[in-house]
C-alpha positions as CSV (number, residue, x, y, z in Angstrom):
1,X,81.9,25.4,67.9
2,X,83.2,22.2,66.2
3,X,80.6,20.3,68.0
4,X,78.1,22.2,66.1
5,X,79.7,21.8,62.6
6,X,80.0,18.0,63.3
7,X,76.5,17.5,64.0
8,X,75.6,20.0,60.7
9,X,77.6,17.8,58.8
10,X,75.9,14.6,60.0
11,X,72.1,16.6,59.7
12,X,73.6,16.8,56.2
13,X,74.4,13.6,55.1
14,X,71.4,11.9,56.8
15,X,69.0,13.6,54.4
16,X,70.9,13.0,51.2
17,X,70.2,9.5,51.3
18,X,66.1,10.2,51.8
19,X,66.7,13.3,49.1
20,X,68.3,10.8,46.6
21,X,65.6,7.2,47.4
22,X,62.0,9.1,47.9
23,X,61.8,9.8,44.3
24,X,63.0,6.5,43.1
25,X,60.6,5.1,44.8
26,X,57.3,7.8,43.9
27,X,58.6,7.1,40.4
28,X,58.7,3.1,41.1
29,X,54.9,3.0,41.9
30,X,53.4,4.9,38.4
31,X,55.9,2.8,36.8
32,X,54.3,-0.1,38.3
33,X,50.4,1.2,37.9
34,X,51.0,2.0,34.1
35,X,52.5,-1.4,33.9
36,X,49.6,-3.0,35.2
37,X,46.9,-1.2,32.5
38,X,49.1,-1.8,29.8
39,X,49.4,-5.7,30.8
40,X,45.0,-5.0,30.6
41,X,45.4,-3.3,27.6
42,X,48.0,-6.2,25.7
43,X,45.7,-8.7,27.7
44,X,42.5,-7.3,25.8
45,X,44.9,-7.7,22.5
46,X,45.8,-10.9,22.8
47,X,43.0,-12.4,23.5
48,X,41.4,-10.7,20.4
49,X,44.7,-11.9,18.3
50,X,44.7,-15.2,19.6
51,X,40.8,-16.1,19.9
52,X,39.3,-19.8,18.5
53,X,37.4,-19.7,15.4
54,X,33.8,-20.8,18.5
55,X,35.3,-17.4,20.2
56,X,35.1,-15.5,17.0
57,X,31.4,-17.0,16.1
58,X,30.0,-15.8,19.6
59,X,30.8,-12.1,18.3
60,X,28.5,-11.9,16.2
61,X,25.7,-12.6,18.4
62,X,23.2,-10.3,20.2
63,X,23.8,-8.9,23.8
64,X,20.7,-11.2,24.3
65,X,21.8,-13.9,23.0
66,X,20.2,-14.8,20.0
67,X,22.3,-15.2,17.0
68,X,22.3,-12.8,14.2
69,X,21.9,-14.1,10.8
70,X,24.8,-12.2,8.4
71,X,23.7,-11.4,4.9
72,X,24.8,-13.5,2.0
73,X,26.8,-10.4,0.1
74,X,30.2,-9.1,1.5
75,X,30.0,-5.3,1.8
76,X,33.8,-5.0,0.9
77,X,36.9,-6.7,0.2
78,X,40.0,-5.6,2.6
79,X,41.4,-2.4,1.0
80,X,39.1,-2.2,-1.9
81,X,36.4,0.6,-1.4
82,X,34.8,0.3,-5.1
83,X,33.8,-3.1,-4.0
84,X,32.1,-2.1,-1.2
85,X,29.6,-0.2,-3.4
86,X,29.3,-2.5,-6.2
87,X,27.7,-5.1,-3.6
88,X,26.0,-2.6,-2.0
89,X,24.3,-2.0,-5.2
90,X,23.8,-6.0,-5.7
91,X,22.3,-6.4,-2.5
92,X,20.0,-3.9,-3.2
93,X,18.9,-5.5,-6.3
94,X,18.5,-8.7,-4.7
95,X,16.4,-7.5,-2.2
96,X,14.5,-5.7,-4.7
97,X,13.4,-8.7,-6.3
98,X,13.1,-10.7,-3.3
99,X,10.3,-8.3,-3.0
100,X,8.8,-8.5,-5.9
101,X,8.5,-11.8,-5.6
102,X,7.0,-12.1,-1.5
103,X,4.4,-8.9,-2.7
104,X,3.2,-11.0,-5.7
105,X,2.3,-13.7,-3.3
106,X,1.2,-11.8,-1.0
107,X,-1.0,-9.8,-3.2
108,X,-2.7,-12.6,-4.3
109,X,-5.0,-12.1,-0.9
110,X,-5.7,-8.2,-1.5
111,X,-7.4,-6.4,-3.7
112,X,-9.2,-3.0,-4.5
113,X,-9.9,-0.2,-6.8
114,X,-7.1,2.5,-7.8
115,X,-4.9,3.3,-5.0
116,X,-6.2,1.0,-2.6
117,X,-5.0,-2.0,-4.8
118,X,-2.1,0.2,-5.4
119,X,-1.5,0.6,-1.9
120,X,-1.8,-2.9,-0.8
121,X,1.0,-3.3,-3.7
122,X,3.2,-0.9,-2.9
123,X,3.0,-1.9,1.2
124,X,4.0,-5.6,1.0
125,X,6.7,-4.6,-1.2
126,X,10.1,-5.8,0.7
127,X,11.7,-2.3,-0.7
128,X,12.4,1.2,1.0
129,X,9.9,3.6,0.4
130,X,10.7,6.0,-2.6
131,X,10.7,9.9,-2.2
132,X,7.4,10.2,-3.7
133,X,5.8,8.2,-0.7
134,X,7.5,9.7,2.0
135,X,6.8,13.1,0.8
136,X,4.3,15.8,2.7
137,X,1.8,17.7,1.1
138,X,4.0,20.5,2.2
139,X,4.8,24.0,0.5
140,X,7.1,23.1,-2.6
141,X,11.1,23.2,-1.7
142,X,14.2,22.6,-3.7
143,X,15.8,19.2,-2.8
144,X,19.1,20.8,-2.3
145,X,17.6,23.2,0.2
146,X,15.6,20.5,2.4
147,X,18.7,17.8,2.2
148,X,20.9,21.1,3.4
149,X,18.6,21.6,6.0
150,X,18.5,18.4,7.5
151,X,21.5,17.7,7.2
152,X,21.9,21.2,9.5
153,X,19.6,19.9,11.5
154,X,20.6,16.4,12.8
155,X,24.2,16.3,12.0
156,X,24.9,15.3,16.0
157,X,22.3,13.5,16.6
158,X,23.3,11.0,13.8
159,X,27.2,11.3,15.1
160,X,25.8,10.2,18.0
161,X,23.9,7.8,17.0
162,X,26.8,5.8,14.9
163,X,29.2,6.5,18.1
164,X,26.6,4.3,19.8
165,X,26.6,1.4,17.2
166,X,30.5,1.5,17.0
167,X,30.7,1.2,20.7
168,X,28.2,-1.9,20.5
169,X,30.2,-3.4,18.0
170,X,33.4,-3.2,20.0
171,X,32.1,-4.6,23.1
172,X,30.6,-7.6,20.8
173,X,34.1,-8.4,20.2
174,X,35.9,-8.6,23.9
175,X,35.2,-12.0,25.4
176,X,31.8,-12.6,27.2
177,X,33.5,-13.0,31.1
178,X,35.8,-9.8,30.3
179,X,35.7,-7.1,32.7
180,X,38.8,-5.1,31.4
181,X,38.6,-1.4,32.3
182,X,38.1,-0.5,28.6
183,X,34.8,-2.7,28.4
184,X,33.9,-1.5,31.8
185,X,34.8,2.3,30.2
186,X,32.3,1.5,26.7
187,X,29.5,0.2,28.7
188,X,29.7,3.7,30.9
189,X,29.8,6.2,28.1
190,X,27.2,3.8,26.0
191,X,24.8,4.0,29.0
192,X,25.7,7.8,29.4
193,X,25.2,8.6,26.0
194,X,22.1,6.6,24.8
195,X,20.4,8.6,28.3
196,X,21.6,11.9,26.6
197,X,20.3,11.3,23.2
198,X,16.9,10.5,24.1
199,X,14.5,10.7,21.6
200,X,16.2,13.4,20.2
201,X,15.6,14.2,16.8
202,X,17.9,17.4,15.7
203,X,20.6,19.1,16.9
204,X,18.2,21.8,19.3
205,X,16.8,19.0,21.3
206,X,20.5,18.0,22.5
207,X,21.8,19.7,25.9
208,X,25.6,20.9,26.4
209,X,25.5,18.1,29.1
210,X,24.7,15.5,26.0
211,X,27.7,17.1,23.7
212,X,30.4,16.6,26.4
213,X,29.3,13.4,26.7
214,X,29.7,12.6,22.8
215,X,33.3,13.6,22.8
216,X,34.3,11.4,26.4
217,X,32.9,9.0,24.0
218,X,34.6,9.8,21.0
219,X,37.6,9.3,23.3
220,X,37.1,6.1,24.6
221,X,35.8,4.6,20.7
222,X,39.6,5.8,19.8
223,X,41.0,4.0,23.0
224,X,39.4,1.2,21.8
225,X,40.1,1.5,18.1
226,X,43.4,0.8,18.9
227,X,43.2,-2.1,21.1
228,X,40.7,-3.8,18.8
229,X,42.6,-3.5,15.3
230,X,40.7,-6.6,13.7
231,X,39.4,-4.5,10.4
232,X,37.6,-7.3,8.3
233,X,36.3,-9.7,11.8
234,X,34.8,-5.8,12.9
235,X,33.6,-5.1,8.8
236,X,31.6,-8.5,9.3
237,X,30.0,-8.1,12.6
238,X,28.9,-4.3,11.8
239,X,27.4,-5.8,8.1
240,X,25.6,-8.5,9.9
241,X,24.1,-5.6,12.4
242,X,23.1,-3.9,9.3
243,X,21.3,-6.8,8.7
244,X,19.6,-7.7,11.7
245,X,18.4,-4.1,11.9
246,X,17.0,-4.0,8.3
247,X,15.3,-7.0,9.4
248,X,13.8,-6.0,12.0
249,X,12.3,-2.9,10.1
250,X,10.8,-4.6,7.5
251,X,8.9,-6.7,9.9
252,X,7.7,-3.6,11.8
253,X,6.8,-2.3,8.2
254,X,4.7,-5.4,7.5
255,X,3.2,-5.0,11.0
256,X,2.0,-1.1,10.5
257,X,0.9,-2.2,6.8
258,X,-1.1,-5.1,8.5
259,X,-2.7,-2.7,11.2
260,X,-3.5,0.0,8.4
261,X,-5.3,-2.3,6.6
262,X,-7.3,-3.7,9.6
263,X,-8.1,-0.1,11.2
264,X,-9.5,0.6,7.1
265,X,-11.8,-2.2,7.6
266,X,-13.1,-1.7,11.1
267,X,-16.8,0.1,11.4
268,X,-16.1,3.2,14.1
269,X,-18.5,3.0,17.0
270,X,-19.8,6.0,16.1
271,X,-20.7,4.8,13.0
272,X,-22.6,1.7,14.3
273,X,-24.1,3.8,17.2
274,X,-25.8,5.9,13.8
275,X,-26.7,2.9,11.9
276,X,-28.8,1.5,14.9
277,X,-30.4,4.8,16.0
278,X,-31.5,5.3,12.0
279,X,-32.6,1.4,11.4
280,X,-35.0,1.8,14.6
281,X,-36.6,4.9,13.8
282,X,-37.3,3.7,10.2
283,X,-39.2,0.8,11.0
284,X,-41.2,2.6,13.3
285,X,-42.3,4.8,10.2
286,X,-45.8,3.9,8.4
287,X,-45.2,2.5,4.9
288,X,-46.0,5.7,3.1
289,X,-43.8,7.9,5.3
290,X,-41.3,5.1,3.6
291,X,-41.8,6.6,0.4
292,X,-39.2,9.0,-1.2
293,X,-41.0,11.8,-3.6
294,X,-40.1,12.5,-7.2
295,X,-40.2,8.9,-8.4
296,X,-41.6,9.7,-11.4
297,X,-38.1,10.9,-12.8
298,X,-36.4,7.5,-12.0
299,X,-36.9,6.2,-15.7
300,X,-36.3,9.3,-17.3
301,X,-33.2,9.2,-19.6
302,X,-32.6,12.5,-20.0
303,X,-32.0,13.9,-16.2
304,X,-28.8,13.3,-14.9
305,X,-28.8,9.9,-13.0
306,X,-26.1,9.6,-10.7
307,X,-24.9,5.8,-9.0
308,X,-23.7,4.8,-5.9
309,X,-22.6,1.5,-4.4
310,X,-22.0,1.6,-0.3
311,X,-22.7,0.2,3.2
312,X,-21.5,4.0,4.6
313,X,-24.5,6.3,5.9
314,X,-22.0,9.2,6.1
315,X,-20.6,8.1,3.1
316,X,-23.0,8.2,0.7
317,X,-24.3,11.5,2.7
318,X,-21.1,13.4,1.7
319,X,-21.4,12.0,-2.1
320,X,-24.9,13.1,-2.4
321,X,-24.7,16.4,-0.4
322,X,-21.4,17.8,-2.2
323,X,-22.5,16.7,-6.0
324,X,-25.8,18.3,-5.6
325,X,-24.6,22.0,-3.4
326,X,-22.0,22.1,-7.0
327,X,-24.5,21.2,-9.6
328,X,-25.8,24.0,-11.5
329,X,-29.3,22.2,-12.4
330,X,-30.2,20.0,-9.0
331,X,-33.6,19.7,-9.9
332,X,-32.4,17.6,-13.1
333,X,-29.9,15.5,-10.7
334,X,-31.5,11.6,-9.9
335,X,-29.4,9.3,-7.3
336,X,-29.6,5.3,-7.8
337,X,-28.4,4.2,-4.2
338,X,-27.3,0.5,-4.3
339,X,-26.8,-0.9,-0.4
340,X,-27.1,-3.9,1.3
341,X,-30.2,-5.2,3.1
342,X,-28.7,-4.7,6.6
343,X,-27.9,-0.8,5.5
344,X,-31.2,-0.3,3.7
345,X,-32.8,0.7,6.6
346,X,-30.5,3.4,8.0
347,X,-29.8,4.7,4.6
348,X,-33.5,5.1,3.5
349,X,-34.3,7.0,6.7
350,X,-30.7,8.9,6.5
351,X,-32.6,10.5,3.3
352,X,-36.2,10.5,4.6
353,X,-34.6,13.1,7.7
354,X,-32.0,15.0,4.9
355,X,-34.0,15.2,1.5
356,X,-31.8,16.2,-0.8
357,X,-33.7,19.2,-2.0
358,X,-35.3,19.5,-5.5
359,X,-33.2,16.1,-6.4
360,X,-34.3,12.6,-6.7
361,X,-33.5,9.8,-4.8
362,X,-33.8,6.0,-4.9
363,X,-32.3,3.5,-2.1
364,X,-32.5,-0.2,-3.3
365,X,-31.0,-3.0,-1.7
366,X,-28.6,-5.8,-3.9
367,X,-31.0,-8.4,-2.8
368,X,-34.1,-6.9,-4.9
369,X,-32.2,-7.6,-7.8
370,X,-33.0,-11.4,-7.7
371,X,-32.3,-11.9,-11.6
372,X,-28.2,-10.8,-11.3
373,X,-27.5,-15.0,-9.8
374,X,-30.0,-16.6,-11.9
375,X,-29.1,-14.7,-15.2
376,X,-25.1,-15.1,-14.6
377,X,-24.8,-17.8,-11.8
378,X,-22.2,-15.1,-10.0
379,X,-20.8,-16.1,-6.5
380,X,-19.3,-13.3,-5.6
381,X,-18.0,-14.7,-2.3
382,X,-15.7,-16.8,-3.8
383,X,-13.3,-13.3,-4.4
384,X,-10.0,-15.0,-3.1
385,X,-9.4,-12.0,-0.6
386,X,-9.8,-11.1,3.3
387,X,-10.5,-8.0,3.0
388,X,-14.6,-7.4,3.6
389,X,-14.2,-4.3,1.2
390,X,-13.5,-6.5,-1.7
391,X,-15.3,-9.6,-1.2
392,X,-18.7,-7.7,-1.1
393,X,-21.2,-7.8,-3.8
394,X,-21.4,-4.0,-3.9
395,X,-17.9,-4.0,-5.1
396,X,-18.7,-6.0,-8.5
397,X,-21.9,-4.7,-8.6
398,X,-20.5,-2.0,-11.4
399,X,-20.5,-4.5,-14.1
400,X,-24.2,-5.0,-14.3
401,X,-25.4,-1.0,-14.5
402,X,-26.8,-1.9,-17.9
403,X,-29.3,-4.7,-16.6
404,X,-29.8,-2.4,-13.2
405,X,-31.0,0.3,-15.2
406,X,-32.6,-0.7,-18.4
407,X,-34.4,2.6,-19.6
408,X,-31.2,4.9,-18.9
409,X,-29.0,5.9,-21.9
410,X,-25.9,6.8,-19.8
411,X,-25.2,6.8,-16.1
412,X,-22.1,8.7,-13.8
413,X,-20.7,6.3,-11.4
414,X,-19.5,7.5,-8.0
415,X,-17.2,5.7,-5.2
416,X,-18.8,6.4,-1.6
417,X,-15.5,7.9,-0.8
418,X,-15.4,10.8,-2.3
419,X,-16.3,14.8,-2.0
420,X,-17.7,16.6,-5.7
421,X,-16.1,20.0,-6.0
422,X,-18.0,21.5,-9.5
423,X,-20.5,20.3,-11.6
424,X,-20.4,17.2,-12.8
425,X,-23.1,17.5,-15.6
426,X,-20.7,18.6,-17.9
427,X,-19.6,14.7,-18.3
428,X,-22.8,14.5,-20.0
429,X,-21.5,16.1,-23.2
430,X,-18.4,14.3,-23.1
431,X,-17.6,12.4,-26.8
432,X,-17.1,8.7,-25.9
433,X,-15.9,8.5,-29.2
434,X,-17.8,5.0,-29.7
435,X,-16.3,4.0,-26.3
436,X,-18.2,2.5,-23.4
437,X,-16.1,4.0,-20.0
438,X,-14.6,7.3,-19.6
439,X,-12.2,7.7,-17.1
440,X,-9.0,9.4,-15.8
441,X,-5.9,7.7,-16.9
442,X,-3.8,6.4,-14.4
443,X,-0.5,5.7,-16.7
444,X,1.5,8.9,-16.0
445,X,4.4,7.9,-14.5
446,X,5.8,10.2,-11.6
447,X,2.3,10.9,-11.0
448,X,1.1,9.8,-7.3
449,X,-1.6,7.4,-8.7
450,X,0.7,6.0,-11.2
451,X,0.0,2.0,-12.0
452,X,0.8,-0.4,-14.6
453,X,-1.0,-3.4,-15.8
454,X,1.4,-5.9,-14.9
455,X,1.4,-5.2,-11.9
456,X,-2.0,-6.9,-11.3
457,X,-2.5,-9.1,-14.1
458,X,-0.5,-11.9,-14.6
459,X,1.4,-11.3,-17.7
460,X,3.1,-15.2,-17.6
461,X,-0.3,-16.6,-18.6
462,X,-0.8,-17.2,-22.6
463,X,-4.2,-15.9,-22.5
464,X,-3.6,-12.9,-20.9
465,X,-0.1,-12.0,-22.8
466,X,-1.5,-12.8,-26.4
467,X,-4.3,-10.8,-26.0
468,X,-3.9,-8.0,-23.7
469,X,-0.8,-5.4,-24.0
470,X,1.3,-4.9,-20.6
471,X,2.3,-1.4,-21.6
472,X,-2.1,-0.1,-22.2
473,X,-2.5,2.7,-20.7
474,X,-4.1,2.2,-17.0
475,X,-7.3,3.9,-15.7
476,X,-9.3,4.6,-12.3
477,X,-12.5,4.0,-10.7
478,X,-14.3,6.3,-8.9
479,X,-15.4,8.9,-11.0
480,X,-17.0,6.5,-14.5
481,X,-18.5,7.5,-17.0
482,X,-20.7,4.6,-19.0
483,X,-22.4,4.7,-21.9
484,X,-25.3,2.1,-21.0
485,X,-26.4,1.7,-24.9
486,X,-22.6,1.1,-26.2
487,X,-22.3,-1.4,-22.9
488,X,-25.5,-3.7,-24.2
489,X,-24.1,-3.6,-27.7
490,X,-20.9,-4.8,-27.4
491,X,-22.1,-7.4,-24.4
492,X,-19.2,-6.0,-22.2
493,X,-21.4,-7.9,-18.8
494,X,-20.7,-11.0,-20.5
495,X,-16.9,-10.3,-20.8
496,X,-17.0,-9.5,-17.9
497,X,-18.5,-12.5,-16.1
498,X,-15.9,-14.8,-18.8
499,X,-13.2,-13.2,-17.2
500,X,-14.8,-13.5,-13.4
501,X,-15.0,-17.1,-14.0
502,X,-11.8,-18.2,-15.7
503,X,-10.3,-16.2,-12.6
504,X,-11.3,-19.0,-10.8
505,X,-9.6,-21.8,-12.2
506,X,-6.0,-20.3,-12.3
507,X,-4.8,-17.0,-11.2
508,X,-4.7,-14.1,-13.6
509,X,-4.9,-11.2,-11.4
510,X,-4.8,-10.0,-8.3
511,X,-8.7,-10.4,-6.8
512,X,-10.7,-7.2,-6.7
513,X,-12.8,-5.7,-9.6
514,X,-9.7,-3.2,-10.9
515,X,-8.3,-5.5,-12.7
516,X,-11.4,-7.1,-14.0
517,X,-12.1,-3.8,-15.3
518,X,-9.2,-3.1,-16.9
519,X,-9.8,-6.4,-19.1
520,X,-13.4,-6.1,-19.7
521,X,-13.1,-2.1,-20.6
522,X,-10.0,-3.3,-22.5
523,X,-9.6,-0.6,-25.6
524,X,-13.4,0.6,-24.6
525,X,-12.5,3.4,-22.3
526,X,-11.5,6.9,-23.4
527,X,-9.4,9.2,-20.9
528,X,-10.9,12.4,-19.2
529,X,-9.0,15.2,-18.4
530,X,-6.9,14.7,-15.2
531,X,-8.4,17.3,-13.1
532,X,-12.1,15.9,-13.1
533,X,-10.7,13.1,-10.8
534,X,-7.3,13.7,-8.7
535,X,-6.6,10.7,-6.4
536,X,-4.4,10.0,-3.3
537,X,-6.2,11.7,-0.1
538,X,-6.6,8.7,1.5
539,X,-2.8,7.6,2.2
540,X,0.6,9.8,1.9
541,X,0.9,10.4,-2.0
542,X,2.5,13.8,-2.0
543,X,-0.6,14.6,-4.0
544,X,-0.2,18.7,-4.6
545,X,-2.9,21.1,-2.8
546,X,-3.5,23.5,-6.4
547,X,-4.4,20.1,-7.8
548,X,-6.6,18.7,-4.8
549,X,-8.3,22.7,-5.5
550,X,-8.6,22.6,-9.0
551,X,-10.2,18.8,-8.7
552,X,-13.7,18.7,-9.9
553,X,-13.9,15.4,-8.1
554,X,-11.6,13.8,-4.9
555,X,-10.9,10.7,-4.0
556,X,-9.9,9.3,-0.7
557,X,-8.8,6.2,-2.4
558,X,-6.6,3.7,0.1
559,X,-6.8,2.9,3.8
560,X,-7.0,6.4,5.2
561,X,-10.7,7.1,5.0
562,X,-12.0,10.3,5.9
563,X,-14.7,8.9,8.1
564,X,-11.7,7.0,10.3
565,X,-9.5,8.3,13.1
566,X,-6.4,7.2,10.8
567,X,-7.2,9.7,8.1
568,X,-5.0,12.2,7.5
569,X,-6.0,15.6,8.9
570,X,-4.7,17.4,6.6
571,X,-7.0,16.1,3.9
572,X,-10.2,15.7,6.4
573,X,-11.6,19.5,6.1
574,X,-12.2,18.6,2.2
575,X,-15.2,16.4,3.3
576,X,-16.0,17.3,6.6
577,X,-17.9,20.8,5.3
578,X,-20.2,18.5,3.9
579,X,-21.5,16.4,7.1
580,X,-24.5,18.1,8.9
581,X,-22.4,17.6,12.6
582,X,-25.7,19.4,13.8
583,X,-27.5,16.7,13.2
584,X,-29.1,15.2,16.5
585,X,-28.3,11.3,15.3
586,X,-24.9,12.6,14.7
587,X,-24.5,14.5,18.5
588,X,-26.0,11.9,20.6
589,X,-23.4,9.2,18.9
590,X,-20.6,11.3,19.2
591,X,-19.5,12.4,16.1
592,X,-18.1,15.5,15.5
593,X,-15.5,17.5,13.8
């Protein structure tokens, strides 16, 4: 019995030693694995605390390498938030006029009429886009609503969108050879959560899978927030990412405004297939299948004689087609169409196939007019512009109507791009009140075709600020109105052709003929009510649909012609109704709806 109690006492004893040193020794190992983060963690630290000015420089570079140039301003002193928006503000400005002054230079290679000038202005502008130009032709909303909305909307997908520049920014800042398992923890969530996003847009397009992921990261940005304490070294790398990424934009910006441009002045297949087809059958016509019936009222002054200046079969098709289907008295309706000598023929047989009922028609080509360079010694091709719209002789060809039609009183002039909604003979009894050009003004500011005179006439040159004033009230081409007798009175060709070639010795004005108008019509045009021309279908104005229904007359002014697979669709169905797309020609070159 004792023997047993000894060895129970032994049994005992033997186990208090293990009972008392395993846990000393469990709690010994986490001791020493949370030592050896936290020597990570305080490594990470000091390197950041204790980094040479060359380590400091290298993070603010890219994750490729190249170095990011940092903006001159400083968004904010340390511990001073008003200042942070005061330079915002400055910066702003700056860039503002940094603008103004790369668009005027800039400029000085474009040109147009209306918004086309406008929108070349308003494009190489190195300044966000306002409101007006970013607004749809959509149903009417309140701004509160559609800024509550979106803000519904896409309120994670922009929390996760900043999560992933903060987590950017804070791997710029550890050491290029670090491999820490913080850094090794940001790259992780930054690849995991820039797979979730996407191209996600609002909060509906996000799965659960890509919210869980958002707050691991949330967790590992505070991790980091607190290893990486440096408050004005991370201020100045995240302002000179700002930077870099407005940058960027406004060189994509340029780039789109480029390719808009060169898309506008690109000929379509199609359209070239229909030229060719047209040009062969005309010539294989006898000269007096040639001939166009109704001549007769060509001289008459008192029908209603109608001009157009274009290169564009369909064009001029949709011009003639919706003025005449609108007019009340088409029998009294004459068309002067001015073309080119390689569009004469496809034109002229365009016509020949689709009279234009009990109207007249005339096609002449600029080149039968051999008196316009021998009476005013004009080279038109010496427009200081690229763009093939402007430098063309049809474009200036405006200025001469008197001399192109001697026996006509008065004469309506129409751009090829755009669609007649209600008769237009009503312009006829218009008072010109002793003027020579009525047109819709185009001063009304917040309106989509608003333009001022300085912004295309150079204002800095004596001869332009002593006799023109910046604040005259601007107008638009496209739907004219000239009184042909006023016109010859007051010599306004000759004006005209003063201005053209003083152009040329220094520059006044942006090249184009919308700023040659505005000084040669200078206090000789009288304003038309708004709604006989409404402007703005042929780029993103915001223009309203009552006013595009109400228009007597609209205009597909800018880059976004109708004709063009960049036009805007919603605007398209406006002048499609008015192209025969039953027309064989039209079929066997595939152009349809």
């Amino acid at each position: 019995m004792k023997q047993v109690h000894r060895c129970t006492r032994i049994l005992i004893l033997s186990l208090l030693p293990v009972s008392v040193f395993v846990p000393i020794f469990l709690l010994s190992n986490t001791l020493r694995h949370f030592n050896s983060e936290s020597e990570e963690y305080i490594a990470d630290l000091s390197t950041i605390k204790y980094r040479t000015d060359a380590l400091k420089l290298t993070a603010i570079e890219k994750e490729e390498g190249e170095s990011v140039e940092e903006p001159p301003l400083i968004v904010y002193k340390d511990g001073d938030i008003s200042s942070m928006v005061t330079n915002t503000a400055d910066r702003s400005n700056m860039s503002d006029q940094s603008g103004n002054a790369k668009g005027s230079t800039d400029l000085s290679e474009r040109n147009g009429t209306n918004q086309d000038t406008k929108e070349d202005y308003q494009q190489i502008q190195l300044e966000k886009p306002s409101s007006e130009q970013l607004k749809q032709p959509t149903v009417p909303q309140s701004p509160d609503v559609r800024s509550q909305t979106r803000k519904v909307l896409d309120e994670k997908v922009k929390e996760m969108k900043d999560q992933l520049i903060r987590a950017k920014a804070y791997l710029k800042f550890a050491p290029p050879t670090s491999n820490s398992q913080l850094v090794r923890e940001l790259k992780l969530r930054l690849r995991e959560l820039d797979r979730a996003l996407g191209d996600s847009r609002k909060d509906s397009d996000l799965s659960r899978g890509a919210l869980q992921r958002m707050r691991a990261m949330e967790a590992t940005l505070s991790k980091a927030s607190r290893v990486y304490t440096d408050c004005p070294t991370m201020a100045t790398k995240l302002r000179a990412m700002t930077h870099n990424t407005e940058e960027l934009a406004l060189t994509l910006k340029n780039q789109v405004a480029f390719l808009l441009q060169l898309a506008g002045r690109t000929t379509p297949k199609s359209l070239h297939c229909l030229s060719m087809q047209l040009t062969a059958e005309y010539f294989a016509l006898q000269p007096k299948e040639q001939e166009y019936p109704n001549q007769q009222k060509m001289l008459d002054p008192d029908l209603y004689h109608f001009a157009v200046f274009s290169d564009n079969v369909l064009a001029c098709a949709v011009v003639v087609n919706s003025t005449i289907s609108t007019s009340r008295e088409p029998e009294k309706i004459v068309f002067h169409v001015v073309t080119d000598s390689l569009n004469l023929p496809a034109i002229s047989m365009w016509f020949l196939l689709n009279p234009p009922g009990k109207s007249a028609m005339q096609i002449q080509s600029i080149d039968s007019f051999e008196w316009l360079s021998v009476r005013y010694n004009v080279t038109l091709e010496k427009q200081n512009s690229h763009d093939l719209r402007y430098t063309s002789a049809l474009n200036h060809l405006r200025f001469y109507l008197p001399d192109m039609f001697p026996f006509l009183n008065k004469i309506l002039l129409l751009d090829h791009d755009v669609v007649v909604q209600r008769d237009l003979t009503q312009l006829w009894t218009v008072n010109m009140k002793g003027k020579v050009n009525g047109a819709v003004e185009t001063c009304q500011e917040g309106e989509p075709s608003f333009l001022r005179m300085d912004m295309f006439v150079n204002f800095s040159d004596p001869s332009i600020v002593n006799r023109f004033d910046r604040n005259s009230c601007t107008w638009a081409f496209g739907l004219n109105v000239f009184d042909l007798q006023e016109w010859r009175r007051r010599n306004l060709t000759g004006v005209y052709h003063k201005y053209l070639q003083l152009g040329y010795v220094r520059p006044l004005w942006l090249a184009g003929s919308l700023p040659l108008g505005w000084v040669t019509f200078y206090n000789y045009t009288v304003g038309l009510d708004r709604m006989w021309h409404v402007l703005g279908l042929g780029y993103e104005s915001g223009v309203r649909r009552g006013d595009i229904e109400q228009a007597a007359v609209i205009h597909f002014d800018g880059h976004m012609k109708p004709w063009l697979d960049i036009g805007l669709e919603i605007y398209k169905e406006y002048w499609r109704k008015h192209v025969n797309y039953e027309s064989h020609h039209l079929q066997q070159c595939n152009i349809h709806p």
